[in-house]
N, C-alpha and C positions, 0 to 999 in steps of 0.2 A: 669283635672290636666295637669301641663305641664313642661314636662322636660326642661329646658334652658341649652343647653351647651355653654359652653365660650369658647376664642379661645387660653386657658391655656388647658396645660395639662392634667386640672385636670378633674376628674371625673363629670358627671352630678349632677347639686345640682338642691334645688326646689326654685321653685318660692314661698315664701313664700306667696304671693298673690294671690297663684292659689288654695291654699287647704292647708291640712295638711301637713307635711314634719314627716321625719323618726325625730328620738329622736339625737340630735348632742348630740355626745360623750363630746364635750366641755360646756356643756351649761351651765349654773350657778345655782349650788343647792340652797334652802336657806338654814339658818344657821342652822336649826334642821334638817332638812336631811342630813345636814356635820356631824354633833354631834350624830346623829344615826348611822351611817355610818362610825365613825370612833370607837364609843361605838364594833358596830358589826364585826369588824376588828381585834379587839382585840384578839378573839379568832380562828379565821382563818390565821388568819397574824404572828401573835406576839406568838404563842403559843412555837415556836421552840426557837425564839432568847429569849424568857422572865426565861427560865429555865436551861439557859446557866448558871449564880453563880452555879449553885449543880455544878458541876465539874468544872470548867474553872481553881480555885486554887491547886484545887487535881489533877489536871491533872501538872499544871507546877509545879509544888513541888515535884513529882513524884519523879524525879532521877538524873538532871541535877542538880537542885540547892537545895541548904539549908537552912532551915529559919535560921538566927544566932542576935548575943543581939542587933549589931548594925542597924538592921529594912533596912540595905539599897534593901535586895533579895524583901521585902514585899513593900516598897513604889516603890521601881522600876517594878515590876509587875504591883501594882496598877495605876503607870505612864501610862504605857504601853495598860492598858487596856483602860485607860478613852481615850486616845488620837487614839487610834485604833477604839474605837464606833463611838469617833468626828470624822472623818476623813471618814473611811468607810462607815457605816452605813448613818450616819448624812450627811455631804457636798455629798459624790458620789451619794449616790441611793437616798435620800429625795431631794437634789439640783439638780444634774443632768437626772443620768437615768430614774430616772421616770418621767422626760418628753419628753423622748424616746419611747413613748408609739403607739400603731398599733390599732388605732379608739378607744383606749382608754384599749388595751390589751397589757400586758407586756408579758417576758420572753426571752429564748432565739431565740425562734420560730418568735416571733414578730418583736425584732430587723433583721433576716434575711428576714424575710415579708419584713419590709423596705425597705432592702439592695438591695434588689431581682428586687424592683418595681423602686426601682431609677437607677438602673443599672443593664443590662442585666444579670446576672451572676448565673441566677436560671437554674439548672438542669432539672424541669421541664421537661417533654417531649412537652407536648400538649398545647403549650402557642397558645391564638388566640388575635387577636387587639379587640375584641370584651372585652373580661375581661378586658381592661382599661375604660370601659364605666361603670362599676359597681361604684357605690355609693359610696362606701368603699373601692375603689381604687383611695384614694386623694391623691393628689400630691403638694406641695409648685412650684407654678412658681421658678424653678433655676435663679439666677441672673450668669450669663454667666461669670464665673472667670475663670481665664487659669486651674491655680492650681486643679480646681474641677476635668475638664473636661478632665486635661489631668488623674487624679489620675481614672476616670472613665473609658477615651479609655483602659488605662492600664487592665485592671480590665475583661474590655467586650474583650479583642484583644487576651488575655493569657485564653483559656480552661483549664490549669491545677491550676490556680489561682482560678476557679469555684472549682474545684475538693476539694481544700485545704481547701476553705470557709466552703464547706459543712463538711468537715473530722474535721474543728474545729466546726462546732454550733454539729456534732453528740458527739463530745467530750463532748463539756456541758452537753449535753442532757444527756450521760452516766455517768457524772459524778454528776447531779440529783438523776438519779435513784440509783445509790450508797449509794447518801446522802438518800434516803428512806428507805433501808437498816439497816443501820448506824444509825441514829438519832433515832427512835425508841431501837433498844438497849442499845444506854448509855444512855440514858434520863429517862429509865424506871430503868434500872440499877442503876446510881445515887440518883434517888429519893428513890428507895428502902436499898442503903447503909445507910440511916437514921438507920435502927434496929440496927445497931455496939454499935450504943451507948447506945443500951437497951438490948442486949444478948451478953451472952461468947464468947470470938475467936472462943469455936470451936462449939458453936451453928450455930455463923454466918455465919462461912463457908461455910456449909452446905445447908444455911437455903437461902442467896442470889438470886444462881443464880435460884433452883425453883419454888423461889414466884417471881423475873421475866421471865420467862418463862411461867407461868401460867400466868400474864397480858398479855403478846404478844400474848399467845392463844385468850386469849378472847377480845384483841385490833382489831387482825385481822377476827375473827368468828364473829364479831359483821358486818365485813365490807360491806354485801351486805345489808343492812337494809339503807344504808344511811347515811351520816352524816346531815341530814337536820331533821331527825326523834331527834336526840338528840344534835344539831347543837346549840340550842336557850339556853341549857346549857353550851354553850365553852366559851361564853365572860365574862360572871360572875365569872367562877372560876378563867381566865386569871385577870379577875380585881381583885378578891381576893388575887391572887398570890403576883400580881403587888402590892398590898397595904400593903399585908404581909412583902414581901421582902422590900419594902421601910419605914415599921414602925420598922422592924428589926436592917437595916440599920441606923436610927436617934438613934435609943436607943443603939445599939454599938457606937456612932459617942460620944453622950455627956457622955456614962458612962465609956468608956473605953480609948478613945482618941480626943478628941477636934480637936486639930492639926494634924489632917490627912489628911486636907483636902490641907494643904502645899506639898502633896507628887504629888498634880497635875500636881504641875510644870515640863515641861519637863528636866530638869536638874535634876533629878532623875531616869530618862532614860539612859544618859549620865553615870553617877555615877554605875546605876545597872550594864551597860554592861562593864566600865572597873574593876571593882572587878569580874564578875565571866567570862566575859572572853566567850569561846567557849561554855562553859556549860549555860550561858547566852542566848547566841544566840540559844542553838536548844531546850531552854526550850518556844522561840515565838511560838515553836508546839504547846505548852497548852495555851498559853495567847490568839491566834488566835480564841479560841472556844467560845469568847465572842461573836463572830461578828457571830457566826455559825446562819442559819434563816436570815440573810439581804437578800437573795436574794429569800424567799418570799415576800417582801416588791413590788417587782419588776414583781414577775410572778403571784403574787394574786390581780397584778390591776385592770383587768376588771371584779373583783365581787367589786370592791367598786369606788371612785374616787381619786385623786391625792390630790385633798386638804384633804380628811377623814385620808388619810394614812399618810399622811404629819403631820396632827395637835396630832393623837394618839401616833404618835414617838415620835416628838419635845415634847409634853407637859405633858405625862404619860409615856411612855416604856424605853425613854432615861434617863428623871431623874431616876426613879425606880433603873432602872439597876445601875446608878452610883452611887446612895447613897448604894445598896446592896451591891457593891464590896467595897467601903469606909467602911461603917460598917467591913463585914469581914476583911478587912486590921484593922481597929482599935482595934479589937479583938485578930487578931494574934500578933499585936503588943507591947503586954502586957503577950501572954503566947508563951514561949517558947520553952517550955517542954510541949508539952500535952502529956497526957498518950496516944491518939489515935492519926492518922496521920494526916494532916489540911485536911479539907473540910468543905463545909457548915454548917453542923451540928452541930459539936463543937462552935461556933460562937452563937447558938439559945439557950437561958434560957430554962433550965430542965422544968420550968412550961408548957410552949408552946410546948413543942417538939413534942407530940402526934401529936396535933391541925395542926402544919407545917406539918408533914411528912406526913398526911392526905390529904391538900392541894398539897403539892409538888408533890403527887403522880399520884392525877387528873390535875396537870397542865402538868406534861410528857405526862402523857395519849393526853390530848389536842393539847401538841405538836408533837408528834409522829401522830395521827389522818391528824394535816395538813400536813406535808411533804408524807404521805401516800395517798391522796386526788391528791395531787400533782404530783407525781410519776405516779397515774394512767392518769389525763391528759395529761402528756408531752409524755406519752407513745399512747394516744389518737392522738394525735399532729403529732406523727412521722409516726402515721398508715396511716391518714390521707395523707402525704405527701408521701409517696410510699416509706418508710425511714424503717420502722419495719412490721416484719409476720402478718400476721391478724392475731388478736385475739378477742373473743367475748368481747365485750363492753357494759353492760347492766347500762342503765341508770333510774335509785333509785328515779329519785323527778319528775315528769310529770311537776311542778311549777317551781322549781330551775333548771335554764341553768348550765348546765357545772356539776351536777352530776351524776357521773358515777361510774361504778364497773367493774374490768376488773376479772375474777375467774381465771384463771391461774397465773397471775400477782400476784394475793394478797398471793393463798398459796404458790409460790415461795419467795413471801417476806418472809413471814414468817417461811418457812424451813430456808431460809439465815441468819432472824435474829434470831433466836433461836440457830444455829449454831456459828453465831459470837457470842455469851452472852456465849456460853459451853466453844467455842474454845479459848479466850480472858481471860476473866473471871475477869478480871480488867478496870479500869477506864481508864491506860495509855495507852492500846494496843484500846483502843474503840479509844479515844480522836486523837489517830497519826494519827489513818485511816481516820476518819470523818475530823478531820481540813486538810490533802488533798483535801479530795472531796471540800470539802466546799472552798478552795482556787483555785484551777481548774478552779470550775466554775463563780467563781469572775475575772480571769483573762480572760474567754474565754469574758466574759460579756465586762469588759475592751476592748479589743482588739474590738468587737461590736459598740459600743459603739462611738469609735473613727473613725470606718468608718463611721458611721451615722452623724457626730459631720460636714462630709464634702459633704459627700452626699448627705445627707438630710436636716438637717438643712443650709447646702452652708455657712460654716463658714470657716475662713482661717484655712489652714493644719497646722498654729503654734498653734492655738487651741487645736486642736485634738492631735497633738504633746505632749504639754503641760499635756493635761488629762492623755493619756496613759501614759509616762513620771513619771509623779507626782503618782500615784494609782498605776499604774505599778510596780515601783520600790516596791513600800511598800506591796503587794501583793506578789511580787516574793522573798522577803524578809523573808516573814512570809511560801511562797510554800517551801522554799530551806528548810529552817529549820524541816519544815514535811515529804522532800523528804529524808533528810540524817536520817531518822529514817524507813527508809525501812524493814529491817529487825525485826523491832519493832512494826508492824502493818502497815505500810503504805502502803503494798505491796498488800494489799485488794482490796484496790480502782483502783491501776492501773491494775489490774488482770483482775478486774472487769471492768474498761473501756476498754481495749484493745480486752477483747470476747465481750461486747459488741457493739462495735464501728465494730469488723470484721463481725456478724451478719448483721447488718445493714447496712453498705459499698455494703458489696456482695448481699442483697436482694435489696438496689435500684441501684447496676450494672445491676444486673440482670433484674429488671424491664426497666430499659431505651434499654434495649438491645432488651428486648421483643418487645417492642413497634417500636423501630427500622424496626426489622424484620416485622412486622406487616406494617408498613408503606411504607415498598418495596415492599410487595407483595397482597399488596390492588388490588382490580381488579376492572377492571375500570366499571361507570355507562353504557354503551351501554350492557356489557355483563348482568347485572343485567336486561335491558327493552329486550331483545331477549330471555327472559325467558318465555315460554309460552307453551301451548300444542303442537305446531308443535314440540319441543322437548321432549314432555312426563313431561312437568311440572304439574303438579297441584297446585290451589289455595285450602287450605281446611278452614274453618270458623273458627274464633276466630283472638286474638292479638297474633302475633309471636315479641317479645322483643332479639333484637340482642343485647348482650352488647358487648361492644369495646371499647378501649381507645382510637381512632382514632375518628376524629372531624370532617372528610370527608373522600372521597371515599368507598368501600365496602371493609369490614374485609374479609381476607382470610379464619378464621371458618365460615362465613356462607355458601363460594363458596363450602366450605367441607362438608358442611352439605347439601346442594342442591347435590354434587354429589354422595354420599350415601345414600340420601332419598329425591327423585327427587319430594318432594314437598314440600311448604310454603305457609303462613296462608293470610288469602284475607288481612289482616290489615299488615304492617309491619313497624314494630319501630325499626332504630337503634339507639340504648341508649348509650348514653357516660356518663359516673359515674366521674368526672372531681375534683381533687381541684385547688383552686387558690390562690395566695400567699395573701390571705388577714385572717382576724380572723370571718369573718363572710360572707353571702351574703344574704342580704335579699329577702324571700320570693318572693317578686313583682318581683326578678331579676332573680331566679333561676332558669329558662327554658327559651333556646333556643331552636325553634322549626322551623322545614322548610319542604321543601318537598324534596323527591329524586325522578327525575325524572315527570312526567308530574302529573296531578289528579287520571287519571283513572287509575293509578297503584296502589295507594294507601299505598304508601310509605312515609317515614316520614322520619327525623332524632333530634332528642331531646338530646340537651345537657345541663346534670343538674349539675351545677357545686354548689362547696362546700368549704366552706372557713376550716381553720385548728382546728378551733374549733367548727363549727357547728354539728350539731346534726342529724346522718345524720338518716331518715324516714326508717318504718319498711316497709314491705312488700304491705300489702292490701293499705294503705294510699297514697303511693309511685304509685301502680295501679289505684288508684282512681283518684287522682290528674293529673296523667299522662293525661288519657282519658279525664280530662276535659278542660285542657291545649290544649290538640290536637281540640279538639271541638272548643274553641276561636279561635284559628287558623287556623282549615278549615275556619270560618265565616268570619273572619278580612281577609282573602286570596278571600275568593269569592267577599263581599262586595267591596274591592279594586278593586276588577277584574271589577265588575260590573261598576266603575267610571273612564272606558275608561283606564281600561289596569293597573292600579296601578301606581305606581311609577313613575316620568321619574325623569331623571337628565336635566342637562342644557342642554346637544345635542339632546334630544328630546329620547334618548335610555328607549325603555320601559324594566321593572325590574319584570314583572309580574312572579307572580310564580304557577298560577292555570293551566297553561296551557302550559307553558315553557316546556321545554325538558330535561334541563338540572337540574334548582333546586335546584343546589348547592351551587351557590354564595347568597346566600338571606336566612336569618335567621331572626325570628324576635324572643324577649324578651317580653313573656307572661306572665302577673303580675296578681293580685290579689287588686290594692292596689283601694279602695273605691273612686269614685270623682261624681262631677254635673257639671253642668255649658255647657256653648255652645259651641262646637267644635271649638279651636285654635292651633295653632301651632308654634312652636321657629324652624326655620331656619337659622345657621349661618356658614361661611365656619370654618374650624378647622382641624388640623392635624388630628385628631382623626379618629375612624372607621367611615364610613357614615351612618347617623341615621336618624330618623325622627320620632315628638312625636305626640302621637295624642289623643285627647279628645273627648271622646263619652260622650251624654246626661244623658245615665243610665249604670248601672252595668249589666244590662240585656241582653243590645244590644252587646257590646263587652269588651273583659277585657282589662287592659289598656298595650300596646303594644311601644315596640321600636324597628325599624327594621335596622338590620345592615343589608349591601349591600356587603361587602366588605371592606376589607385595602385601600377604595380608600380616596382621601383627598378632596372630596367634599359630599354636603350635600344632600339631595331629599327632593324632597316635594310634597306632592299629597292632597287632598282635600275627607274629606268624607261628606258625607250628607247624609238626612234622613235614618234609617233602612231598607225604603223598596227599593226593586231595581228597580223599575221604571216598566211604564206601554208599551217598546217595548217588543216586540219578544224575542230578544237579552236577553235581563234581564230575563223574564219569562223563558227562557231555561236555565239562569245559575241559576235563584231560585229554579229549578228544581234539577239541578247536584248537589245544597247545599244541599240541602233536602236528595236528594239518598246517595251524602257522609257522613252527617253523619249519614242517618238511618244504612248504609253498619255499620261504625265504634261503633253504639248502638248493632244490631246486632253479632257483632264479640266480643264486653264484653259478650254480653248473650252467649256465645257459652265458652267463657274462655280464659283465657290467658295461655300463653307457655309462658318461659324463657329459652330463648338458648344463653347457656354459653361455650367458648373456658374451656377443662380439657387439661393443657399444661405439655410437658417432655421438657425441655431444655438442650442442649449438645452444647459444646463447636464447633465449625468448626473444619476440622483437620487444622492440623499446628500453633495452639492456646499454648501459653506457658504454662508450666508446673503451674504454678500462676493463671490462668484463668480457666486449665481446673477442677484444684484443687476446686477452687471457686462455677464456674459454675455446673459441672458433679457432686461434692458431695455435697459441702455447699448448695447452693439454695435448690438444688433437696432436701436434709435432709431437708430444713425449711420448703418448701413446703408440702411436705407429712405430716411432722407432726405440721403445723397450719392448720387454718380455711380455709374452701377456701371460694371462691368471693359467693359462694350462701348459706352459713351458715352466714357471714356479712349480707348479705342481708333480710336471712330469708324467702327463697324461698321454698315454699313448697316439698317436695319430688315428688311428682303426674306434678307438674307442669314446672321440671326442665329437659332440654333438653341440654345434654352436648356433647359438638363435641368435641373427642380428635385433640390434636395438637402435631404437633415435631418441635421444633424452633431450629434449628440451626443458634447462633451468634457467 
């Protein structure tokens, strides 16, 4: 097989003429894989925004305005809302953002993946030139415009403009997990206000909030089983829902009002806001909750494709919705007086009401389950990025990518939602809180959005202008009007973003600063090769696993842990555990490996990097795979050796790394991925890091390999041939040293592995501001103590865990 790199930016793609190639994210389904896929959407996607009518009227009718005879409060809502689904929902995320997508994954993570890789601006500590060689870090050729370039230098030249980006994508992020919160209690809440209309006041009372409360129990008790276990049930009842609410809708439309469908027009919008005026305006708080779930449309893109999600909107979810709200408006528009207060309910024939409230009830369930799904990955996402505490992530479907359970996550959901359903106990104070969250993170998406619109797509800044601009305003529209009801619930969401945003701020201050410190006081390789028994070292049998977030040189806990126990294991791995701003890293790409220092040391360094949503490997698998990685790698390192030195460049500099001293400059990417055919090679000059691709006959003889040299901007080339190493001297002495490396490295699995990991205190420097050492000495330190730490993620045995304490002063 063979890598071709271009002399674009972009990433290695394959020669389709050499073999197989990975699955393009773009590629074209046919028509029944759209139509299954967007069938299947229904209930993961659609689940939150299809169950918005239960409230969305009872919410704006609440207390601002008044239904009255002349119908202009009800057609001016219903204006309000159909032009809000068009707009929002419809043109923004079906037309634009979602095809803002990150190798075919949405959300807010994605768009900053973007932003990150087309312009320097990622926090990141550990960025290496070697991650632009990954697969799935594609890039469009920029076409060279001032306007971009300069909106870029701006961008990379200003560090507190980094700073801001991240403090607004952790804002969405927080205001996500809010909406996970939130959504689940009024959804569940609403559908259960059905009973009013079939028990006394003061049954109802009563009866409310702990028959929802008893579903949130059993919504979230059910969560570690999976949603894939009862997954195959969501799109049916959402189609159910969907057919119900829209046959509902038709039979209010011709029995009750015909002409309703006149109230679309936007001068009915006009009309509503000058009769009620202010009480108008901050009644947008309830009409906003139509659109509540658009930005699932967005963040559940890489479980389906753009055209599935695209076709299940436009052609089922949007009309549904707007003949349901049509319906209810034709409905109210005839009774004036109802003896209970407007909502859904009243609107559904006494014969049906059971039947509905049965459905309505499985379809909250359905939509609370997705934004709860949701909630656990974004919090996956953040972990992932050195962004939130570790916490245990147990993942439910060994089949389905991207299911997962987080256990402290869920029961804190659900103490919170059970809380907000006591503490609320109505529809208006749920509805203020959730349409904030849910407009926050529409805005943060916007503002996204818009720098992608220049940076990545390289469109003019009156574009992007335009987008923010136009969505912007009608966003911040609909934000003011849920902000001035603060007092009134909305005081939730910010409470709740602001501890969670200070959380997270301070635990990735604190991680870049770790790393920092760690990167000043690395020690250098000579001190590591003058390790030997004239110093009273010992080598003892087995694999010693350093981990470190450092990509070279030696971490300071291991120099700590040699000089407290003056010995270390004949094998040594230092482990870099890495992500990178992409949604994925395939397998074939996931290990860089090299050597530290000469052969006979027997040192290594492996860096395993991880995209933001990958999955990342337990224990024994993660051991297994390791040693067979390192194995390819002695071979493809001696083979090379053996054909005159490995490597040169064009000055004739040999790159060899079996006998080298140094070791450091030379990594190469250990893959997995199956090929045949006769050994060829793509050589071409490229900005890029220097590589070189190489095709072996069998899978036997070597895995398939890409070796980066370094940041330099030229290319190598070296030639391999047959497996065996030839019949000199020379050769027969180095098939010897392959042989004893890896018997040494078979030998030291049979004997066991060690994992020595940094247990770190962190304390501010002196003369650190009262703000920092606030942060650092209590915040971190409290998170740290009571999350997971790095070898409970990992799942490192207790026997086999070797922890050197640390004191980082930043």
């Amino acid at each position: 097989m063979v890598y071709c790199f271009s002399e674009k930016e972009s990433a290695p793609t394959m020669d389709l003429g050499c073999g197989n190639c990975w699955r393009d994210s773009k590629r074209k389904d046919s028509w029944k894989t759209t139509m299954l896929l967007a069938y299947q959407s229904l209930g993961v996607v659609y689940g939150d925004l299809s169950i918005s009518p239960l409230y969305v009227y009872k919410s704006t009718f609440a207390e601002d305005i008044h239904h009255s005879e002349t119908n202009e409060e009800i057609f001016g809502v219903l204006s309000f809302v159909f032009w809000t689904l068009t707009l929002v929902p419809l043109f923004k995320y079906v037309f634009v953002v979602l095809r803002a997508d990150d190798n075919g994954e949405g959300g807010t993570f994605a768009l900053y993946s973007l932003i990150c890789r087309h312009a320097k601006v990622s926090l990141l500590p550990n960025r290496q030139v070697a991650d632009e060689a990954l697969s799935t870090y594609k890039m469009e050729q920029p076409p060279h415009t001032k306007n971009s370039s300069r909106l870029k230098s701006v961008l990379e030249n200003h560090k507190s403009l980094h700073t801001a980006l991240l403090i607004l994508v952790l804002l969405g992020t927080c205001m996500v997990i809010g909406d996970g919160l939130l959504t689940p209690a009024i959804s569940v809440f609403s559908a259960v206000s059905g009973l009013e209309l079939s028990m006394s006041k003061e049954h109802h009372q009563y009866a409310m909030v702990p028959i929802t409360c008893f579903i949130l129990v059993c919504l979230f008790a059910l969560q570690h089983y999976g949603t894939h276990r009862v997954g195959f049930f969501f799109a049916p009842i959402v189609l159910v829902w969907l057919l119900c609410i829209s046959a509902l809708g038709l039979y209010n439309i011709f029995y009750w009002n015909p002409h309703v469908y006149q109230a679309l027009s936007p001068t009915y919008m006009i009309k509503f806001l000058k009769k009620t005026g202010k009480g108008g305006w901050m009644s947008l708080g309830g009409i906003l909750l139509c659109i509540t779930g658009s930005e699932a449309m967005f963040a559940d893109l890489g479980h389906f494709s753009y055209a599935a999600i695209q076709i299940a909107f436009t052609f089922l979810v949007y009309p549904a919705l707007t003949l349901a709200y049509m319906g209810q408006a034709a409905y109210l528009s005839k009774h004036h007086h109802t003896i209970h207060s407007i909502g859904f309910y009243v609107s559904v024939p006494e014969s049906v009401r059971w039947p509905v409230l049965t459905v309505a009830i499985l379809a909250s369930v359905v939509g609370s389950q997705a934004i709860i799904s949701g909630t656990f990955s974004i919090i996956n996402q953040s972990q992932s990025l050195g962004c939130f505490p570790r916490v245990k992530v147990v993942h439910t479907s060994e089949k389905i990518h991207g299911q997962i359970y987080i256990p402290e996550i869920n029961w804190m959901l659900m103490i919170l939602c059970i809380a907000v359903t006591i503490g609320f106990r109505d529809i208006k104070h749920m509805g203020n809180a959730s349409g904030l969250a849910v407009m926050a993170v529409m805005l943060v998406t916007t503002c996204l959005t818009s720098l992608v619109i220049i940076l990545c797509w390289h469109k003019p800044p009156l574009v992007a202008l335009a987008f923010l601009l136009f969505f912007g305003s009608i966003e911040l529209l609909y934000f003011s009007a849920s902000l001035i009801k603060f007092l009134e619930g909305a005081w939730l969401p910010i409470l709740l973003a602001l501890f969670l945003v200070t959380v997270m701020f301070v635990w990735h201050y604190a991680t870049v600063k770790k790393y920092e410190y760690d990167l000043h006081n690395k020690v250098s390789l000579e001190w590591l090769l003058a390790l030997g028994p004239s110093l009273g070292i010992a080598r003892v049998p087995g694999i010693g696993l350093v981990f470190t977030d450092l990509t070279s040189g030696i971490p300071a806990n291991f120099s700590r842990f040699v000089t407290n126990l003056p010995a270390f294991h004949r094998i040594l791995v230092f482990v870099c555990i890495k992500s990178v701003p992409v949604p994925f890293v395939p397998s074939a790409e996931r290990y860089l490996v090299g050597r530290v220092g000469p052969a006979a040391h027997r040192s290594y360094r492996c860096i395993v990097r991880y995209g933001y949503r990958d999955v990342h490997q337990d224990v024994d698998s993660f051991e297994s795979e390791l040693v067979s990685r390192l194995t390819d790698f002695i071979r493809y390192d001696w083979h090379k050796e053996a054909r005159g030195g490995g490597a040169h460049d064009q000055d004739g500099v040999s790159h060899s790394g079996a006998s080298s001293s140094s070791g450091e400059c030379r990594l190469a990417v250990i893959g997995t991925v199956s090929f045949s055919g006769a050994p060829a090679f793509e050589i071409e000059d490229s900005v890029g890091p220097a590589s070189v691709s190489v095709d072996f006959p069998t899978v036997d003889s070597m895995a398939d390999v890409i070796e980066v040299v370094g940041p330099t901007e030229r290319r190598v080339r070296f030639e391999v041939g047959p497996t065996e190493m030839g019949s000199s001297s020379s050769s027969a002495e180095m098939e010897f040293m392959l042989r004893e490396e890896l018997q040494d490295l078979h030998e030291a699995q049979q004997a066991g592995t060690a994992f020595i990991m940094g247990h770190s205190h962190v304390r501010a420097k002196q003369g650190s501001s009262v703000m920092k050492r606030l942060a650092i000495n209590l915040g971190y330190n409290f998170l740290r103590r009571n999350c997971r730490g790095a070898d409970v993620s990992l799942k490192v045995p207790p026997a086999s865990l070797l922890e050197v304490g640390m004191v980082y002063i930043v």
